[in-house]
C-alpha positions in Angstrom: -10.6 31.3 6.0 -13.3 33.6 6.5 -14.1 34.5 3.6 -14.9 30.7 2.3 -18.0 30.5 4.3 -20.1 30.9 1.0 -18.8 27.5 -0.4 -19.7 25.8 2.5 -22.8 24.3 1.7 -22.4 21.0 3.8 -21.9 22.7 7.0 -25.5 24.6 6.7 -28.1 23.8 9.0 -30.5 22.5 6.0 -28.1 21.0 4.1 -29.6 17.3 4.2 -32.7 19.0 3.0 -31.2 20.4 0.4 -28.9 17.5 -0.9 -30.7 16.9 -4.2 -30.4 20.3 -5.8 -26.9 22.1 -6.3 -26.9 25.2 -5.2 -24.5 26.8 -8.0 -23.2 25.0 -11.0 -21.4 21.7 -10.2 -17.9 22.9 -12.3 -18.1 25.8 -9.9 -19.0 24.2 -6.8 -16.3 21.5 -7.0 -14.3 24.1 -7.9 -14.8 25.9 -5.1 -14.3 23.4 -2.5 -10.9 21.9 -4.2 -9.4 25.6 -3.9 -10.4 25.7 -0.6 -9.3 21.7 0.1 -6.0 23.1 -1.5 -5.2 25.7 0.4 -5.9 23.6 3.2 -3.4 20.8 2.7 -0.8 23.2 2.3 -1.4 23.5 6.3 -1.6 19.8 7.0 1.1 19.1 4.7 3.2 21.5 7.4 1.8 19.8 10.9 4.0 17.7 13.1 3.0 14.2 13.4 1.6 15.6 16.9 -0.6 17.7 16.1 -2.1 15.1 13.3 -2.6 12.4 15.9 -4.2 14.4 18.2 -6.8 15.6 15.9 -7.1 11.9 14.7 -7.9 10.7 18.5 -10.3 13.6 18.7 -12.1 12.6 15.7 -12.8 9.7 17.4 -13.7 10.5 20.5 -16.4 13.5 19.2 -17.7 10.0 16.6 -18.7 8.2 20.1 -19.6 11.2 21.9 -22.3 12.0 18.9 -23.2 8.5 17.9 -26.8 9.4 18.8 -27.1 12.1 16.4 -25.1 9.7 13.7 -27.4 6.6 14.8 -30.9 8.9 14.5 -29.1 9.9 11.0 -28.4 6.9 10.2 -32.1 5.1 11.0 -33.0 8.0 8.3 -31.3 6.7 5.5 -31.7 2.4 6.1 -35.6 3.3 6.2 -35.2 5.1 3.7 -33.5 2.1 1.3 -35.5 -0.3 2.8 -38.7 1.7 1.4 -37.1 2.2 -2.5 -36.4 -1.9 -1.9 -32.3 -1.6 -1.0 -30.7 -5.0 -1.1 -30.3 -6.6 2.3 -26.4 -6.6 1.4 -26.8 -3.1 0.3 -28.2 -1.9 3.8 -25.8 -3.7 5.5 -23.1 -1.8 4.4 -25.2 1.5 5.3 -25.9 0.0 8.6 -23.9 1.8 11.7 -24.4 0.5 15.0 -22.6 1.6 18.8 -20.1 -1.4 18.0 -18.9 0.4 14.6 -18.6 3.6 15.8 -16.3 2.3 18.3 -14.9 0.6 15.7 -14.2 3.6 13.4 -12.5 5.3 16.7 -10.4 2.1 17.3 -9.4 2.8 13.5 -8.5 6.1 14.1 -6.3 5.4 17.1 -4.6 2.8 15.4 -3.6 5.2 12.8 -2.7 8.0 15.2 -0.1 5.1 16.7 1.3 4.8 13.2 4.7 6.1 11.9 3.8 9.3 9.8 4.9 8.5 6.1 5.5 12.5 5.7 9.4 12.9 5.3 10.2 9.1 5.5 13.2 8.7 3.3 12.5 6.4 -0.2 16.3 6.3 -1.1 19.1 8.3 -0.9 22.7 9.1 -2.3 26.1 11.1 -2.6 26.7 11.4 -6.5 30.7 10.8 -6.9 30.6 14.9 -8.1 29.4 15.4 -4.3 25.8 16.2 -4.4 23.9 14.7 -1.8 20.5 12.9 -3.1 17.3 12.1 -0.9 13.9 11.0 -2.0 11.4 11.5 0.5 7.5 11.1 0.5 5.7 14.2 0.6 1.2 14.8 0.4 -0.6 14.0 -2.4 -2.7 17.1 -1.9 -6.1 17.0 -2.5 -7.8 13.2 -3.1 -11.0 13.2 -4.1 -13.4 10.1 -3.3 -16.8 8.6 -5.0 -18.3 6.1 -3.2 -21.6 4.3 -2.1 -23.7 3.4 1.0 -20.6 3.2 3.1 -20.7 5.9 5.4 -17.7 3.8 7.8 -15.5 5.0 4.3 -15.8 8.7 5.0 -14.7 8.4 8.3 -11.5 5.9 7.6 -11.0 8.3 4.4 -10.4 11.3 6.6 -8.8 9.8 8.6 -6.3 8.6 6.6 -6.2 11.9 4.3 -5.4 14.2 8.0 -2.3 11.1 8.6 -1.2 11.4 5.0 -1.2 15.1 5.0 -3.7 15.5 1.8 -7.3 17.8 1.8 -10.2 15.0 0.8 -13.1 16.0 -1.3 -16.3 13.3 -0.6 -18.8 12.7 -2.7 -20.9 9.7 -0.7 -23.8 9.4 -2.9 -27.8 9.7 -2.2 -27.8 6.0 -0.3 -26.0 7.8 2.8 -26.9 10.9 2.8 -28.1 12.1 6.1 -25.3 9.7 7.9 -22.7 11.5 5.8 -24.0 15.3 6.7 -23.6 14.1 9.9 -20.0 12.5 10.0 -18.4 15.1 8.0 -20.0 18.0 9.9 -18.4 16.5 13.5 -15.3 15.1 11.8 -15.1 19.0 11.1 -15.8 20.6 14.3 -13.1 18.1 15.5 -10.8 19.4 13.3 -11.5 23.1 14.0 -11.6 22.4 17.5 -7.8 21.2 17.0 -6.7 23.8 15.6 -6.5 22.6 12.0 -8.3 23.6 8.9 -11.8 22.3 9.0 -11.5 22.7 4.8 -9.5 20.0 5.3 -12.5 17.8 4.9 -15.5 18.8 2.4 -18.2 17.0 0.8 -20.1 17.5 -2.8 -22.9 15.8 -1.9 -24.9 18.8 -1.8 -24.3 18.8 -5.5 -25.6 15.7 -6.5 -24.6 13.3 -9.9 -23.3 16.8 -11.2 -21.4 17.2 -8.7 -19.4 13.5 -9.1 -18.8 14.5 -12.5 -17.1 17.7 -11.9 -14.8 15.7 -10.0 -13.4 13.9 -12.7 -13.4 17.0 -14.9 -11.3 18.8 -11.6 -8.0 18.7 -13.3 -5.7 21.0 -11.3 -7.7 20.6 -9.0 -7.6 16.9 -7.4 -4.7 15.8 -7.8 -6.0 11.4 -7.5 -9.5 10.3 -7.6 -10.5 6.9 -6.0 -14.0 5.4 -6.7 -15.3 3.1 -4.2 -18.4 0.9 -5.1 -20.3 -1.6 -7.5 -19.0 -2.2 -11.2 -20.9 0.7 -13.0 -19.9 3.4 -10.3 -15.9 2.5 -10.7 -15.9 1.7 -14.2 -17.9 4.8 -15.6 -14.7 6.7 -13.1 -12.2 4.9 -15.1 -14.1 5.5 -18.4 -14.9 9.4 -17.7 -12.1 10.4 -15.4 -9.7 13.3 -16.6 -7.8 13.1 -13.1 -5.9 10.4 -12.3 -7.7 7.6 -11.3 -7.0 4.7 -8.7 -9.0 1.4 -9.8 -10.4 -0.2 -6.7 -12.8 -2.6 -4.7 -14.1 -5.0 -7.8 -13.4 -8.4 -5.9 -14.2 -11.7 -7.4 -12.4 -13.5 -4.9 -11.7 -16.9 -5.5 -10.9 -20.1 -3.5 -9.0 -23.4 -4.5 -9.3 -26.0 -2.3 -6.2 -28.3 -3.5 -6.3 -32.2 -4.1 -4.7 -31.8 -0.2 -6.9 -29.4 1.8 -7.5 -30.6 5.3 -11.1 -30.9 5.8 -11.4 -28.8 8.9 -9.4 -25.9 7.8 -11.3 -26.2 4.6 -14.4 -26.3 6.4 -13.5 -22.8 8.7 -11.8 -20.7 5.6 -14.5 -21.3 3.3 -17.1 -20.3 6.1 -15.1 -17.6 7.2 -14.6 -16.1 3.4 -17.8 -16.5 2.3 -20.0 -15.9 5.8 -18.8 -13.8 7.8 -19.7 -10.8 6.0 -20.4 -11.7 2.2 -21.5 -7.7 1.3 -17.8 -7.0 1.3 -15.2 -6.8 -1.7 -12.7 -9.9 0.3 -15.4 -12.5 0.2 -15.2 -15.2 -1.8 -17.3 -15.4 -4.6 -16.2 -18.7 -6.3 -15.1 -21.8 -5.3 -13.0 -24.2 -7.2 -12.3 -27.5 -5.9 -9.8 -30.1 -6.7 -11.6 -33.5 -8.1 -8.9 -35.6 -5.9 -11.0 -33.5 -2.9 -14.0 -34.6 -3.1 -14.6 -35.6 0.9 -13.8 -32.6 1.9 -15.4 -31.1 -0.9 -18.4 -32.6 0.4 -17.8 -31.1 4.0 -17.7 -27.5 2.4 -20.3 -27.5 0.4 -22.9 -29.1 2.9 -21.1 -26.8 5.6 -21.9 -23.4 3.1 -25.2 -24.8 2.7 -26.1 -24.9 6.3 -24.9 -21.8 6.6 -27.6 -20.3 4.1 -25.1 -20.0 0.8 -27.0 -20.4 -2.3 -24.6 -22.1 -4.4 -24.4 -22.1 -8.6 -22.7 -25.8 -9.2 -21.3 -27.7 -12.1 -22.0 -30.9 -13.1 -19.3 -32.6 -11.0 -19.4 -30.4 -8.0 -23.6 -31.0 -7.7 -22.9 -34.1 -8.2 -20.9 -34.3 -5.1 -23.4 -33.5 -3.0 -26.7 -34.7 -4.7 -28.9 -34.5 -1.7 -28.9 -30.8 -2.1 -30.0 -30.4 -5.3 -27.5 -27.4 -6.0 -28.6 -24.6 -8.9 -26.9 -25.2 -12.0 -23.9 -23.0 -12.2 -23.9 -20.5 -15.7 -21.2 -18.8 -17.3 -22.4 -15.6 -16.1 -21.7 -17.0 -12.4 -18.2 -17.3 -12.9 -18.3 -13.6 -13.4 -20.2 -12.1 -11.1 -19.5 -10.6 -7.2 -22.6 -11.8 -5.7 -21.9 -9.5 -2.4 -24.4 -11.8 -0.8 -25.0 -15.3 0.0 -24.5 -17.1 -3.2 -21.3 -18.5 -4.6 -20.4 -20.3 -7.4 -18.7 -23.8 -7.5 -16.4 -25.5 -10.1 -14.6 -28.5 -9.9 -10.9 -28.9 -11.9 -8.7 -31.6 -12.5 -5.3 -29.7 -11.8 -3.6 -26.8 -9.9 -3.2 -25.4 -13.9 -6.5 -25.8 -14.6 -7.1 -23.6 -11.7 -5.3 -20.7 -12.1 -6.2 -20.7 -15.7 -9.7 -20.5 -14.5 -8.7 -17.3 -12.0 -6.9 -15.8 -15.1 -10.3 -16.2 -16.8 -12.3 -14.2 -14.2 -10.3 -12.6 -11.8 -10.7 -9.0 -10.9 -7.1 -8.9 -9.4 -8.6 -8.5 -5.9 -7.7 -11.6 -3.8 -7.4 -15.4 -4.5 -6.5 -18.2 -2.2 -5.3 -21.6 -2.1 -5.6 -24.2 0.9 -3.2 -26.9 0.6 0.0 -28.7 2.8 1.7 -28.7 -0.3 5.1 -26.5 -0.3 5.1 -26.5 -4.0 1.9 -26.1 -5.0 1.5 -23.0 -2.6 4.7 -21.4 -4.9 2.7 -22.4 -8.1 -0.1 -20.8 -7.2 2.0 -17.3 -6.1 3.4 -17.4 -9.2 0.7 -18.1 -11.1 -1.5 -15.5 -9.9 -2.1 -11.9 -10.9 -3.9 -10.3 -8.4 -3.2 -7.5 -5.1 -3.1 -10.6 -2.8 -2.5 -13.5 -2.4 -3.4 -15.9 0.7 -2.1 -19.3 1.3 -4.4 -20.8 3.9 -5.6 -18.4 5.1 -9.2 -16.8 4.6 -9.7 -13.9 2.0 -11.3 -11.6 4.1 -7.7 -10.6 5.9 -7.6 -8.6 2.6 -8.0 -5.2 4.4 -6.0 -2.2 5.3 -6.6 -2.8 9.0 -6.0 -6.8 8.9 -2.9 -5.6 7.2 -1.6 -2.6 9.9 -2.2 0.2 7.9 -5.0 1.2 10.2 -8.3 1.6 7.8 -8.0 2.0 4.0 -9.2 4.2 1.4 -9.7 1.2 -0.9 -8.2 -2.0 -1.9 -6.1 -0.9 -5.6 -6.9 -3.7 -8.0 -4.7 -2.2 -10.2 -1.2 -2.2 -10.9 -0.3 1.6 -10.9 1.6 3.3 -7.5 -0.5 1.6 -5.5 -1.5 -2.0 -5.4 -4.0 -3.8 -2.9 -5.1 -2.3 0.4 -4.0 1.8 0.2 -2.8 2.8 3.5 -0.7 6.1 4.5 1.7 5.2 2.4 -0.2 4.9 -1.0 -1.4 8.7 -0.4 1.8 9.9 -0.9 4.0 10.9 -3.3 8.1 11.7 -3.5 10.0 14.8 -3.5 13.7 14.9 -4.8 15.7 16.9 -2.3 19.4 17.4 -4.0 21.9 19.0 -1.6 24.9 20.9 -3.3 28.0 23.0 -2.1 28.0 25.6 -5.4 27.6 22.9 -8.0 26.9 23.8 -11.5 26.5 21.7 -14.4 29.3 21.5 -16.9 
């Protein structure tokens, strides 16, 4: 591997100095680094479940054992956004603290304690002329990533890319920069230090906007791009990509409290979906409420509001709660992901009228129903179109580690080979294996 050390921008000393300007054409750079990513997920694509694991817990353990240096990196980039005016939602998804790092080492052993997906047999037959069939999952190869101000993703990215058996190629954006350098430069000593290819993990940061864009020209090259972000990051992907694309992360999440809803568990999903950490894709943007509901309607609302939720209400849901003079709700608000603390609120006269609303503006993230009701929990399955579903039950359990895949490259809101939170599994694809004793085709 020697002689790749002139494509390895990211692992030079000035490398977060340098992060703005590419240092050779961005075709050529990504280029580059997807031949060398190639060549090394040939060799993870080889490794025993082992030897994977181990790297994965080592990963982890060099994260906490650095977290200073990732913390003082870190510090770098939040003042930074705070100065250029970074949205408080923004800044929190930037934000690492001792408590995350742990938790993106907790992640990592979780996945090392996974079954490896690599060989797992799909299906499998003897034809009645004798040859023996199997379908097996085998790597991707190399996945490339775009993402945003989430520097947690490059570390559950890898992590999942080293389990799955594919090379990653990041591109983390300008918000993250110095955390990013960081990350990937330990994540890749780790690997080294394991034995295993530390081309295995590369970034393009170095190469700027360009550099994004050569991804999705990298045909041959990556073999499945994810994008990981706001609306205009993942739809100019979709719209400009030449490699396969994975659709991901838009979430306007709804919830639909039925004519039925208990008050208290209304009370705790609602505050749980919207509060707990509203930056993210799995909170709930809009809330539709039954007008049979209207007590514990009033319990929700007054319990968001108290909670510092800026609600957008119709007529009949301000009207519910008139002491709290709610903003008047626009049809723009049933559209948008607020990632903050705002939600929208609309009240309906029937199950129906619900899920026609969802159908109206749904992303295909995650919608949710509280009710007792047996059958209106199976008309709402079956009349929604989205990754998940939840039946009382908070929205933010949307999530590759809620779910026990261990982290997540992204949550698919599409409905391609992978749908909803992508796990090991999803960075896979099959191999036909067909066993024969001399057979020939007649």
């Amino acid at each position: 591997m020697g002689s790749m050390t002139s494509i390895d921008h990211a692992s030079t000393p000035n490398a977060s100095a340098s992060l703005a300007q590419a240092p050779e054409p961005a075709d050529a750079l990504v280029a580059a680094r997807a031949t060398a990513a190639r060549a090394a997920s040939r060799e993870l694509a080889a490794l025993r479940r082992q030897d994977k694991d181990a790297a994965l817990l080592a990963i982890g353990d060099a994260l906490v054992a650095q977290q200073e240096r990732v913390l003082a990196a870190n510090a770098q980039d939040l003042a930074r956004g705070e100065a250029n005016g970074t949205s408080a939602s923004m800044l929190d998804r930037l934000r690492l603290s001792p408590e995350r790092i742990e938790g993106l080492r907790s992640a990592l052993a979780e996945l090392a304690a996974l079954p490896d997906p690599i060989g797992e047999l799909v299906r499998g037959q003897t034809l009645p002329n004798g040859l023996r069939l199997r379908q097996v999952r085998v790597p991707l190869g190399v996945v490339g990533v775009i993402y945003e101000a989430r520097p947690n993703v490059t570390v559950d990215i890898a992590g999942i890319a080293l389990k799955s058996g594919n090379a990653v190629l990041l591109r983390g954006g300008s918000a993250a920069q110095d955390t990013n350098h960081v990350l990937v430069e330990i994540i890749r000593d780790a690997l080294e230090a394991s034995g295993l290819p530390r081309y295995a993990v590369q970034t393009v940061d170095d190469g700027g906007r360009p550099a994004a864009q050569a991804m999705m020209r990298a045909v041959g090259l990556i073999d499945l791009l994810v994008p990981r972000g706001g609306h205009s990051l993942i739809q100019e992907v979709v719209r400009n990509s030449r490699v396969p694309v994975v659709q991901t992360g838009e979430g306007n999440v709804h919830l639909y409290l039925h004519a039925d809803a208990p008050l208290q568990r209304s009370v705790d999903i609602a505050l749980n979906a919207k509060v707990q950490r509203p930056s993210v894709c799995n909170a709930a943007e809009t809330l539709l409420i039954h007008a049979d509901a209207a007590e514990t309607s009033r319990a929700v609302l007054q319990a968001l509001t108290a909670a510092g939720v800026r609600l957008h209400a119709d007529e009949r849901a301000a009207a519910l709660v008139p002491e709290l003079s709610l903003e008047p709700a626009t049809e723009e608000d049933w559209a948008t992901e607020y990632g903050d603390l705002q939600m929208a609120v609309h009240v309906v006269d029937s199950l129906p009228e619900a899920l026609e609303h969802i159908r109206s503006y749904s992303t295909g993230h995650t919608e949710a129903i509280i009710t007792d009701s047996i059958a209106s929990q199976q008309e709402f399955i079956r009349g929604v179109d989205s990754a998940a579903v939840m039946i009382n039950a908070s929205t933010r359990f949307t999530d590759g580690g809620e779910f026990g895949l261990g982290a997540e490259v992204g949550i698919s809101t599409q409905k391609m080979h992978a749908r909803g939170p992508m796990g090991l599994s999803e960075l896979t694809t099959t191999q036909w294996i067909v066993e024969g004793d001399g057979h020939v085709r007649s």
